[in-house]
C-alpha positions, -999 to +999 in steps of 0.1 A: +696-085+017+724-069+030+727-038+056+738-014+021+707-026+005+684-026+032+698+012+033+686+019-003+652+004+000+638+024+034+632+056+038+655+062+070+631+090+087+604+064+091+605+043+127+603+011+107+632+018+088+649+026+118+639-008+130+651-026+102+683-010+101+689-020+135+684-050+135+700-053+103+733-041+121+727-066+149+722-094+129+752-088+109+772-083+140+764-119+153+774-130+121+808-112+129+816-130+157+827-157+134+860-151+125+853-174+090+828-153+082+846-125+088+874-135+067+852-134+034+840-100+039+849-074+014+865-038+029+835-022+019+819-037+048+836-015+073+826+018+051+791+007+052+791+000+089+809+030+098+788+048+080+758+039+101+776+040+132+784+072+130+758+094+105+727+073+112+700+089+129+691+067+160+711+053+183+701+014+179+716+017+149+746+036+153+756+008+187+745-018+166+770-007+136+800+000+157+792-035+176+798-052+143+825-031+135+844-044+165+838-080+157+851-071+123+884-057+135+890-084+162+884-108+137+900-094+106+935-081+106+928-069+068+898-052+080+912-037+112+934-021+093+905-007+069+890+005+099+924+023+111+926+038+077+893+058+080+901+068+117+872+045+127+885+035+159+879+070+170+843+060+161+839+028+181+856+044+214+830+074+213+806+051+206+814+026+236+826+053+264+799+063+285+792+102+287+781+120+316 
């Protein structure tokens, strides 16, 4: 089950769907530090994640997303540039810059 499905199946105000979003994230994003693996993703992969990382209620998920996202990009020229088309490295800086 991927992140997209696991999306579908849970209602997202509960705290165990929260959970299991987040981890779903995370766990994809250790698979992303593998550049092979990263290769064989589709582009739909960064919509997904950006979509979490920057909509999703809870902020496990929304670190976790934009952690895999950057493993994505550093990995994937082709899907760098997916993320540059959708202005998602605005995302992943607000997501990674400290506020305060």
């Amino acid at each position: 089950m991927d992140l997209l499905e696991c999306n579908r199946v849970t209602d997202k105000s509960s705290k165990s769907a929260t959970a299991i979003l987040s981890n779903a994230a995370l766990s994809c994003a250790h698979c992303f530090q593998d550049e092979g693996v990263c290769k064989k993703q589709e582009v739909d992969v960064v919509d997904t994640m950006l979509k979490h990382a920057k909509a999703d209620k809870g902020l496990a998920i929304q670190q976790n997303a934009a952690i895999a996202l950057a493993r994505l990009a550093t990995n994937s020229p082709v899907l760098l540039e997916r993320l540059r088309e959708l202005r998602g490295l605005e995302i992943l800086h607000s997501r990674f810059t400290p506020t305060g």
